[in-house]
C-alpha positions as CSV (number, residue, x, y, z in Angstrom):
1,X,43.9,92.2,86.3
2,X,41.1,93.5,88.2
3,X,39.7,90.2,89.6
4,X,43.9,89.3,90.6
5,X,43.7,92.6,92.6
6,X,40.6,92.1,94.5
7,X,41.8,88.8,95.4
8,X,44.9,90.4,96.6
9,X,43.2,92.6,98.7
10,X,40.6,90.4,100.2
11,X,43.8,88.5,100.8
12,X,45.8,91.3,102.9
13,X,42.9,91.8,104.7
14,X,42.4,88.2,105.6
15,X,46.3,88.6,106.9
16,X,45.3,91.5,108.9
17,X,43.4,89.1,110.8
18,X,45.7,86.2,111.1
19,X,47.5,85.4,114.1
20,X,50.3,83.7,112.6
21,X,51.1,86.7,110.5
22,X,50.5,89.1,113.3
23,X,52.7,87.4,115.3
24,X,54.9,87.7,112.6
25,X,55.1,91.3,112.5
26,X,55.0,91.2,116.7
27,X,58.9,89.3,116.0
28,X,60.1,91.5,113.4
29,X,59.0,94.5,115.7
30,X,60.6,93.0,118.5
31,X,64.0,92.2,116.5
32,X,64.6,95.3,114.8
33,X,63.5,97.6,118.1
34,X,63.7,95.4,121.1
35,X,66.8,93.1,120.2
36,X,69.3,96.3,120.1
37,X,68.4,97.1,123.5
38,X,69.4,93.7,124.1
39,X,72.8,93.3,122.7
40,X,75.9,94.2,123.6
41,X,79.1,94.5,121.1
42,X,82.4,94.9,121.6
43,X,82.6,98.7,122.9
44,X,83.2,100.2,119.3
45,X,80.9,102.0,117.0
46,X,82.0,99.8,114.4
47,X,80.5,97.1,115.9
48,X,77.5,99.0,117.3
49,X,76.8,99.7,113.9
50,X,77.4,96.6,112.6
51,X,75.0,95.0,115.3
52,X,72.4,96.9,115.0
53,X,72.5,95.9,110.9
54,X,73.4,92.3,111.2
55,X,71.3,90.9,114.2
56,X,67.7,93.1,113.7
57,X,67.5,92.2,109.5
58,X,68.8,89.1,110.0
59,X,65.7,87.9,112.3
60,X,63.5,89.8,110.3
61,X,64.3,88.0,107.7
62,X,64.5,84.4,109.1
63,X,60.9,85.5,110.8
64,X,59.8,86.6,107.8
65,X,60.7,83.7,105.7
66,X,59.1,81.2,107.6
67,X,55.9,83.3,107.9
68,X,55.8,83.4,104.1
69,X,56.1,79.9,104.0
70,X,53.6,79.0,106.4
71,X,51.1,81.7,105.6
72,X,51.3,80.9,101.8
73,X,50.5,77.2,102.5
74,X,47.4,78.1,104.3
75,X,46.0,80.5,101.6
76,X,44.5,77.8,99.3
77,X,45.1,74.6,101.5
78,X,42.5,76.1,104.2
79,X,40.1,77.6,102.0
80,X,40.1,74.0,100.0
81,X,40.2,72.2,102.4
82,X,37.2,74.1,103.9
83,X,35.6,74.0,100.5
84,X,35.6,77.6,99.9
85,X,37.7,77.9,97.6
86,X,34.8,76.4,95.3
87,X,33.1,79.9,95.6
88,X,35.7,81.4,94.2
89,X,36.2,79.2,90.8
90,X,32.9,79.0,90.2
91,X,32.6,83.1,89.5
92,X,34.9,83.9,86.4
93,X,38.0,83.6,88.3
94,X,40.8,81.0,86.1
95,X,43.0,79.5,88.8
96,X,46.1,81.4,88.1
97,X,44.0,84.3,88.7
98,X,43.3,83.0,92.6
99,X,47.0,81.8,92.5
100,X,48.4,85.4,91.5
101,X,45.9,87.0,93.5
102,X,46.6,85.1,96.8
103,X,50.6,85.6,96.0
104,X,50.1,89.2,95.6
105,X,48.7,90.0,98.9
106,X,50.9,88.0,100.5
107,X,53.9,90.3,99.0
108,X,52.3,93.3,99.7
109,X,52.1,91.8,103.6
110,X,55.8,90.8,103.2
111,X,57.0,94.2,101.5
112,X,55.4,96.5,104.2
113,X,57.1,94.2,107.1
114,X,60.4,94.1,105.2
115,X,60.2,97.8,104.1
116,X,59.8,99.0,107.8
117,X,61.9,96.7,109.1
118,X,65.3,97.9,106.7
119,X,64.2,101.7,107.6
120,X,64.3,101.0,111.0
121,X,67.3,99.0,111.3
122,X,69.2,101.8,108.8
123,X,67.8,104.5,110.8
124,X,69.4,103.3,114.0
125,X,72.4,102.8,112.3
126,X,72.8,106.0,110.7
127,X,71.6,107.9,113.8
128,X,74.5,105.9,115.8
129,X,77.3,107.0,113.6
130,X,75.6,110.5,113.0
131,X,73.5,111.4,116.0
132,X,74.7,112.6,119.5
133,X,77.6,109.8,120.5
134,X,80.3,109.6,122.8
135,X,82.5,108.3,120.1
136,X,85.4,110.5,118.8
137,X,85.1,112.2,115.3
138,X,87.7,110.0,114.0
139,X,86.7,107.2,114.9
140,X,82.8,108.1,113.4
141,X,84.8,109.7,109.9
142,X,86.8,105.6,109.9
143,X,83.1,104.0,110.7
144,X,81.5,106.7,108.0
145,X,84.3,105.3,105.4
146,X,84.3,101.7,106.2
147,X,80.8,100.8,106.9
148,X,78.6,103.4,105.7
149,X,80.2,103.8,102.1
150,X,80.0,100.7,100.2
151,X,82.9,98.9,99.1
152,X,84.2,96.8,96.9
153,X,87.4,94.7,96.8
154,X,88.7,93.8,93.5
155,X,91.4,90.6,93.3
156,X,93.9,90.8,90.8
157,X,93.7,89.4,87.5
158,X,95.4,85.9,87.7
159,X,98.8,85.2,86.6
160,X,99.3,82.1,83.3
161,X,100.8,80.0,86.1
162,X,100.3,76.8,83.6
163,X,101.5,78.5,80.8
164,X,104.7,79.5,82.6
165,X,105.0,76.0,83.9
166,X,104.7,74.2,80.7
167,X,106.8,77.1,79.0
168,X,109.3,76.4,81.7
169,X,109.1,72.2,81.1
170,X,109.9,72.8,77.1
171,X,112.7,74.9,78.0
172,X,114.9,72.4,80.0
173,X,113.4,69.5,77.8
174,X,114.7,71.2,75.0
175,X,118.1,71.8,76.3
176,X,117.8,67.8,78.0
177,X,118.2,68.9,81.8
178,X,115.0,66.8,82.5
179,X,115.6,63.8,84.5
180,X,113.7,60.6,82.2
181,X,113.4,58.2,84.7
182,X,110.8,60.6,85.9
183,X,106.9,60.6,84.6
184,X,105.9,64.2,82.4
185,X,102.5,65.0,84.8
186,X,105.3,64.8,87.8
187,X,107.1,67.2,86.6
188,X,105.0,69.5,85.7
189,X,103.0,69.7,88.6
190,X,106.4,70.5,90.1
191,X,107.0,73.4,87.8
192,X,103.3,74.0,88.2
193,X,104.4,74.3,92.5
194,X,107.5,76.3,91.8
195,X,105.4,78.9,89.4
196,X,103.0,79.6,92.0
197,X,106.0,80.3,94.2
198,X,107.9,82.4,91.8
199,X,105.0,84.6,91.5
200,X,104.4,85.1,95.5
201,X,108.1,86.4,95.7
202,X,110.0,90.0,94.5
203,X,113.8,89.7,95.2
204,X,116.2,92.6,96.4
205,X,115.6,94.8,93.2
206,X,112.7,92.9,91.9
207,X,109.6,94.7,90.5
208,X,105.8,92.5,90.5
209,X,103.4,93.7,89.2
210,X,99.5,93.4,89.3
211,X,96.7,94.3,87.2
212,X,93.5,95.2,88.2
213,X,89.5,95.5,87.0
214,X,88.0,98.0,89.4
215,X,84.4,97.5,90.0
216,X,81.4,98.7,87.8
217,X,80.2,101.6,89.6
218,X,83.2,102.6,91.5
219,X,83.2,106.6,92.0
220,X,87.4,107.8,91.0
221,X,86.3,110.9,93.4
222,X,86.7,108.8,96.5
223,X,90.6,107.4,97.3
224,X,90.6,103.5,97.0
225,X,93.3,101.4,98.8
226,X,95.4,98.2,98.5
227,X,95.5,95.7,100.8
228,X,98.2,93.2,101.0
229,X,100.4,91.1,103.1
230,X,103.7,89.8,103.5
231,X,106.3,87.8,105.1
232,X,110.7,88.8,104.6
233,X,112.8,86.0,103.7
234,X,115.1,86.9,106.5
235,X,112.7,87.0,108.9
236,X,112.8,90.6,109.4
237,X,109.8,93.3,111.2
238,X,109.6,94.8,107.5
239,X,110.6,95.4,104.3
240,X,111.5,98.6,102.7
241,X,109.6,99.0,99.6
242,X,107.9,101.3,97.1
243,X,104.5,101.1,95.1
244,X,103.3,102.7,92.2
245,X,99.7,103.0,90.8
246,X,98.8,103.8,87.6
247,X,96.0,103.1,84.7
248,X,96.1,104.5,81.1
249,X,95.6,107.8,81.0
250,X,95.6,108.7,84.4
251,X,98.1,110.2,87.0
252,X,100.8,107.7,88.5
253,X,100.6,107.5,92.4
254,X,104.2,106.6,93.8
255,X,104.6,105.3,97.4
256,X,107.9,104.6,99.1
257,X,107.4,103.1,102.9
258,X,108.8,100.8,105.4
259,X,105.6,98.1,105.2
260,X,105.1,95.9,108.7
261,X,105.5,91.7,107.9
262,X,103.6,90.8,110.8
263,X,99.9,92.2,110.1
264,X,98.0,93.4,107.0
265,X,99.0,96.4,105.3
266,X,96.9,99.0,103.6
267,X,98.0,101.4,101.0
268,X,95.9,105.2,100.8
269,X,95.3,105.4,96.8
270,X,94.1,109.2,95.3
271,X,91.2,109.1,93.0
272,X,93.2,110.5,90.3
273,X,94.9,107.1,89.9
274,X,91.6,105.4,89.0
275,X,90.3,108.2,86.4
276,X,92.1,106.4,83.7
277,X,90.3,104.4,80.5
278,X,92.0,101.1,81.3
279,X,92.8,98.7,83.7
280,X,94.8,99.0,87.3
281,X,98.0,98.2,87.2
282,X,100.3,97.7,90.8
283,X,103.2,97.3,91.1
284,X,105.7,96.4,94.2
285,X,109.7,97.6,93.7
286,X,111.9,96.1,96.7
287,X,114.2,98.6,98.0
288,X,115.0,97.2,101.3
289,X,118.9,97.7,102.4
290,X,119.1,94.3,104.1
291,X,118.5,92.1,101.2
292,X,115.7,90.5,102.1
293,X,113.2,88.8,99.9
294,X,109.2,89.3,99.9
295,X,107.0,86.9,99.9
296,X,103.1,87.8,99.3
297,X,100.4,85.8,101.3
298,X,99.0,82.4,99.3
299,X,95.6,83.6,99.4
300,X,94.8,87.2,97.8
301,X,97.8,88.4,98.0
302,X,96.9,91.9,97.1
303,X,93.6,93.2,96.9
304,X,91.9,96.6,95.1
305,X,89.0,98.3,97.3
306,X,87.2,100.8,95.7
307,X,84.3,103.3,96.9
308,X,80.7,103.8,94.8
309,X,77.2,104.4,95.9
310,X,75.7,105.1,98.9
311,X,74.4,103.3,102.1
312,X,70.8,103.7,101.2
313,X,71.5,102.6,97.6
314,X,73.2,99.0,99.3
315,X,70.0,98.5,101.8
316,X,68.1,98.8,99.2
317,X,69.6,96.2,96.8
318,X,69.9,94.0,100.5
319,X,66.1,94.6,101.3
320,X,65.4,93.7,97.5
321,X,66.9,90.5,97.5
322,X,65.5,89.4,100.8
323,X,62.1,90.5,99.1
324,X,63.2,88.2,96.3
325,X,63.4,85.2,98.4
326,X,60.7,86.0,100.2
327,X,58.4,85.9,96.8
328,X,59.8,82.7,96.3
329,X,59.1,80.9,99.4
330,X,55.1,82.5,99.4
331,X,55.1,81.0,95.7
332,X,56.5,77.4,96.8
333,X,54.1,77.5,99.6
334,X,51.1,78.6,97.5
335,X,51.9,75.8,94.9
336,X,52.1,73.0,97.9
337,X,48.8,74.3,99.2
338,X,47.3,73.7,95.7
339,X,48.7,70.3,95.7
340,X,47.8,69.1,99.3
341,X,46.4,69.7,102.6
342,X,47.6,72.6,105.0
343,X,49.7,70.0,107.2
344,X,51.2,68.1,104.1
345,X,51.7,71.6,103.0
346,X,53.1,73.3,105.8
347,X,55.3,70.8,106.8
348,X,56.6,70.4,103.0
349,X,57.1,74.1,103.4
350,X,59.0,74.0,106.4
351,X,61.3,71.0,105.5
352,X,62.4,73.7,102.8
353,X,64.5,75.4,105.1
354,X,66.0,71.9,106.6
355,X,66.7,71.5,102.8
356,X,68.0,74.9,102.7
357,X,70.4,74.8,106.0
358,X,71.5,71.5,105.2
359,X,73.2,72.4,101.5
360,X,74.8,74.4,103.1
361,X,76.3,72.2,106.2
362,X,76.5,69.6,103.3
363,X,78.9,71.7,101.3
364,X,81.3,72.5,103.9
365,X,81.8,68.9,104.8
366,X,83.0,68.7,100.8
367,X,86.4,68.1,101.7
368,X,86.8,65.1,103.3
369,X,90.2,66.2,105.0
370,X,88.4,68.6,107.3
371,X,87.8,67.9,110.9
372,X,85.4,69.4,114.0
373,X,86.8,71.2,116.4
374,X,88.6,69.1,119.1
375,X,90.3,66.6,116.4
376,X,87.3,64.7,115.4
377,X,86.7,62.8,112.2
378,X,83.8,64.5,110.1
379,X,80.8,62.1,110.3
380,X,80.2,60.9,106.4
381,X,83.3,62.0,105.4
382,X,84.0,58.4,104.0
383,X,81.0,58.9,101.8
384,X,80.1,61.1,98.8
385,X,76.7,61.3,98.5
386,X,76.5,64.3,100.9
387,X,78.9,66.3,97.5
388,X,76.2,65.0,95.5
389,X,72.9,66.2,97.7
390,X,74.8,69.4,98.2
391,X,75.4,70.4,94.6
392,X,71.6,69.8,93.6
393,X,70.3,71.6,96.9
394,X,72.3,74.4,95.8
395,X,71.2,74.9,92.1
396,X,67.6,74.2,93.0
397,X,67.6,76.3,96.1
398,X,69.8,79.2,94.6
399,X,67.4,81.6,94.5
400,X,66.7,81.4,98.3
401,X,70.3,80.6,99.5
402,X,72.2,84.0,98.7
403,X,74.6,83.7,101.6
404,X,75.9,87.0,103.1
405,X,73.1,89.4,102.0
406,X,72.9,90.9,105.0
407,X,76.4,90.6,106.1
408,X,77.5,92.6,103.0
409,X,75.3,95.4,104.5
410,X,76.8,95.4,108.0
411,X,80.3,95.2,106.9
412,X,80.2,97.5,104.5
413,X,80.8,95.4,101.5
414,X,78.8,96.6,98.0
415,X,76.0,94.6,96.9
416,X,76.4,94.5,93.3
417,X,72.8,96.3,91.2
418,X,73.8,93.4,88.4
419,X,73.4,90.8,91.0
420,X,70.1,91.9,91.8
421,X,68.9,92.1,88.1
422,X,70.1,88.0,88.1
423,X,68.4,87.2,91.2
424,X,65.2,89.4,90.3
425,X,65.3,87.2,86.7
426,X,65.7,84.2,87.9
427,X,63.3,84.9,91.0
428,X,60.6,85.6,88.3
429,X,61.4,82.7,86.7
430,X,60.9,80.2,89.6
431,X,57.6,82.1,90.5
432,X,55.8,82.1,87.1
433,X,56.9,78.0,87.0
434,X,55.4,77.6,90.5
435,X,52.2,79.9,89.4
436,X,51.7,77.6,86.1
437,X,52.1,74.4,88.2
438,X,50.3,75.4,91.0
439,X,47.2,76.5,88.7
440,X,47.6,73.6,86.5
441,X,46.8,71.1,90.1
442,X,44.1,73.6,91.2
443,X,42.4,72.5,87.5
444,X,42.1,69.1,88.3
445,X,42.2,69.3,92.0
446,X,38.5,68.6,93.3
447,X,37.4,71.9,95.2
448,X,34.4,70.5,97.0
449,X,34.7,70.6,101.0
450,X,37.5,68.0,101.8
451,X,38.6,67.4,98.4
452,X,41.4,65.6,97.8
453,X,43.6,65.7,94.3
């Protein structure tokens, strides 16, 4: 362990004086102080505070990842290449010794940058909402609730649509209303249709119910909310409804309301309805006068958002998880710099993130139906091999992907502590692969002065 650590720091001091990484830190500087100044959002504090989250971290993060990449193929490409690393494996230094060493001080480099970077960018934030602002007190209590305390929305349990289709096709084959000129799968996917729209709909009179798993780590203390949406049979401005809340154990929450048709509704829930030892459940009672019919949005019709934790507790687990994919990317380019020279290195480092942009770009073009902006035909979208290249960039990249890190910060949304135990697991996972592979080559890689493997 000793011999790992002084590599680690000969390494961060070997950073100290490289420009690439010094420019690195110049960017990260610039985004997270400079690029606020810059930027102008859309007149709200909401979305100051969201743009002084999203933008700063975001190129931190991007600068960050393609210094780690870089600077990681350069540690033992260079110094091979230059036949110095020979010095080092000569002394009683074992190759995953160098490898772990020159890894190490890379993530010390890449954990100061992130760490000041996420303080500075919270700071701001904080300071915005909290400091001297023109911005009236409600409106900085709404931008305190929303933003600032992580939240978590929580989609009802799903309904046994199939079972209630194929339930329903037994009943009228039973009783021999079936038409038989017409095939079984037909009709079933028609039952299967008219179940999902039986579901979306509570008559005059008509209860619906929905049933709920909050989120681990929601606090009862704070009020939740629901969130739902939808449309009157008749065509009407609103419904008149009533809603009641309630879990095992714990004190029912009625609501009776005129609720708006033509934009999303959201419903104030106490705390004391979520102390219970059970699941949600919420239900919708249809009390309007004129008869008319509700019909619940297709997609999430009703949603659960709860409050738990606090904002420094979600940068954390956002800075972690960048830090995660930042020791992953230093560890793929460590391993190509054991392999091959710095170019073949650097650029095999670098085509990562084509890789890792593209599975993405790849994925959305999944459904061949799709079509650009302006009524174009998708290029490829005759072909499948773009499904195929997408699914295996995803589950080998996975690890560096994890879309909407950031994003879940700025908009308030909870990142999950159990998604970054799985990330941190299977991050550890990928590195000691790439530390094993990358000191097996270094073993039979010549070290002389322009040795090749």
């Amino acid at each position: 362990m000793r011999r790992i650590l002084a590599i680690a720091g000969m390494t961060m001091r070997a950073a100290m004086r490289s420009r690439l990484l010094l420019l690195a830190a110049l960017g990260v500087a610039l985004a997270v102080l400079g690029l606020p100044a810059a930027l102008r959002g859309d007149g709200t504090l909401g979305g100051q505070v969201q743009m002084l989250l999203f933008y700063p971290l975001g190129l931190a993060g991007v600068l960050l990842s393609l210094g780690s990449a870089w600077a990681g193929a350069a540690m033992v490409a260079v110094e091979v290449d230059r036949g110095t690393a020979a010095l080092l494996v000569t002394k009683p230094v074992r190759p995953v010794e160098l490898w772990m060493g020159k890894w190490l001080g890379l993530m010390a480099w890449n954990v100061t940058l992130l760490a000041a970077a996420a303080l500075a960018a919270g700071m701001q934030a904080l300071w915005a909402v909290r400091g001297p602002s023109p911005a009236a007190a409600a409106e900085r209590e709404r931008v305190e609730r929303e933003l600032l305390a992580p939240h978590a929305e929580t989609h009802a349990e799903p309904e046994p649509l199939e079972e209630m289709a194929r339930q329903e096709f037994a009943r009228l084959s039973a009783e021999r209303r079936l038409p038989g000129d017409v095939p079984a799968d037909m009709l079933l996917s028609f039952f299967r249709e008219r179940a999902a729209a039986s579901a979306r709909m509570v008559p005059p009179g008509g209860r619906k119910e929905w049933t709920f798993r909050p989120a681990p780590g929601t606090d009862p203390a704070r009020p939740a909310s629901l969130r739902f949406r939808f449309a009157a049979s008749s065509g009407a401005a609103s419904i008149r409804g009533a809603w009641e809340v309630s879990a095992p154990g714990a004190r029912p929450h009625r609501s009776e309301g005129v609720f708006r048709t033509d934009r999303p509704e959201e419903l104030a829930v106490p705390g004391t309805a979520l102390q219970g030892a059970g699941p949600l459940t919420a239900a919708f009672l249809n009390t309007d006068p004129e008869a008319a019919t509700a019909v619940f949005a297709i997609d999430s019709p009703v949603t659960l958002r709860t409050h738990g934790g606090t904002f420094g507790g979600n940068a954390l687990r956002c800075a972690l998880l960048l830090l995660l994919r930042l020791a992953v990317l230093s560890a793929i380019g460590l391993t190509a710099g054991c392999a091959c020279s710095f170019p073949v290195a650097a650029f095999l480092a670098l085509s990562l993130f084509a890789a890792l942009a593209f599975s993405g770009w790849a994925r959305d073009w999944n459904d061949p139906g799709r079509a650009w902006a302006g009524g174009r035909e998708m290029p490829f979208s005759d072909a499948e091999w773009h499904e195929d290249f997408a699914g295996a960039a995803s589950a080998l990249l996975f690890p560096l992907r994890q879309p909407g890190v950031v994003e879940s910060l700025a908009s308030g949304r909870a990142i999950p502590a159990r998604t970054v135990a799985g990330m941190s697991a299977l991050a550890a996972l990928y590195v000691a692969l790439l530390a094993a592979s990358g000191a097996a080559i270094l073993r039979r890689r010549q070290l002389t002065a322009g040795g090749a493997p």
